[in-house]
C-alpha positions, 0 to 999 in steps of 0.5 A: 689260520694257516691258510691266511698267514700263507696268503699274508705272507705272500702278499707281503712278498709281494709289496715291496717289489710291487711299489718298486717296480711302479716307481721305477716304471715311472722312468720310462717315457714310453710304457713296456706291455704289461705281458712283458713285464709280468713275464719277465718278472715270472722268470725272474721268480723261476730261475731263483730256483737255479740260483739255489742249486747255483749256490749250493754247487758253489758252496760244495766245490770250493769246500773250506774256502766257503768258511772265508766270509769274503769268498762267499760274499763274492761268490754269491752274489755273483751267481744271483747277479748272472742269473738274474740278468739271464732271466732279464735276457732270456726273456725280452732279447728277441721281443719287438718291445724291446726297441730302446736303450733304457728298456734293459734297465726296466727289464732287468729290474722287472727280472730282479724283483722276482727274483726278490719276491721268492727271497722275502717269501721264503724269510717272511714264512720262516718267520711265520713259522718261528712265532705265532702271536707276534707273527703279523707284526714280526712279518710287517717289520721284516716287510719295512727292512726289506723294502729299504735293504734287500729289495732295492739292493736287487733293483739297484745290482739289476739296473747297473747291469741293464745301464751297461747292457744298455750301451750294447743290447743289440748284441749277444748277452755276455758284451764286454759291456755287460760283464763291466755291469755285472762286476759292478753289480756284484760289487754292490751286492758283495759291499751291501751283504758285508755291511750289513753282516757287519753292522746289523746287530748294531746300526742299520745306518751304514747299509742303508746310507749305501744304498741311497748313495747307489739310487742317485746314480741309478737314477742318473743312468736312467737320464743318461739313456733317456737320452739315447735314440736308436 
């Protein structure tokens, strides 16, 4: 029974970024390699791990002012959006695949959905371990709410910072351009955790309609660079 709640539960990591990623795939007009994918989606399951010890130094540095509900918003999201977008660079910047504007998009995605897989395992296992009759249908609700909040959050922060990375890719990491998307990236992760700390007891609604407001201008991004030759 263990064995096949472990596997139920990994599997069910893995829907929401794998119907994610299809989708947003579907925007490139010339297909990345598969390898490449796959690999930078793997490094974006391995640097979750330095994200953890990110976010712990974090907590433990700034103390008190980690009890300040804005600071820590703010910082963590911060921290996961930089890692994410350096597991996204790390991983293609020097690959001759990488040969057009929109493919930082679909890299840093590929990356974040990694990143993401780890989040939903490890709340979906708690999950297992917290219930044992309802513990299929608890995980496929929890699948449902991840799917439409915390995953495509992770998409949505990753494809803002790969839009501005986009507009400068040939050069270093850390462009004028991308520390413009990452701070927008944060900002979108810092609103969306505030909503949902806010509302979630009460109304998903409010997160939710955030979100979708954020992919119609992911989506536009996309066309915009669909437009940019090299």
């Amino acid at each position: 029974m263990v064995i096949i709640t472990l596997i139920f539960t990994l599997v069910a990591a893995l829907v929401p970024a794998m119907i994610w990623l299809v989708f947003f795939l579907k925007e490139d007009v010339h297909p990345e390699p598969r390898r490449l994918i796959i690999y930078t989606f793997n490094v974006g399951i391995l640097v979750s791990l330095l994200v953890l010890a990110a976010q712990v130094i974090f907590q433990n540095t700034i103390g008190t002012l980690f009890e300040s509900t804005i600071v820590a918003i703010i910082g963590l999201a911060l921290i996961e959006e930089i890692f994410k977008f350096l597991a996204a660079y790390w991983a293609v910047h020097n690959d001759p695949a990488f040969d057009e504007p929109i493919d930082a998009m679909i890299y840093t995605i590929a990356a974040a959905l990694g990143f993401a897989t780890v989040e939903n395992f490890f709340i979906f296992a708690n999950l297992a371990n917290a219930t044992d009759i309802l513990v299929i249908p608890n995980i496929l609700r929890a699948v449902s709410l991840r799917f439409v909040g915390a995953t495509l959050l992770h998409v949505l922060a990753a494809a803002l910072i790969g839009y501005y990375w986009a507009l400068d890719h040939r050069r270093g990491p850390f462009t004028k351009m991308v520390v413009v998307g990452l701070l927008l990236a944060t900002f979108i992760h810092a609103v969306f955790n505030y909503l949902i700390l806010k509302f979630q007891a009460v109304n998903l609604l409010y997160p939710s309609l955030f979100l979708i407001i954020a992919t119609f201008f992911i989506l536009n991004d996309f066309e915009k660079l669909k437009t940019i030759k090299e």
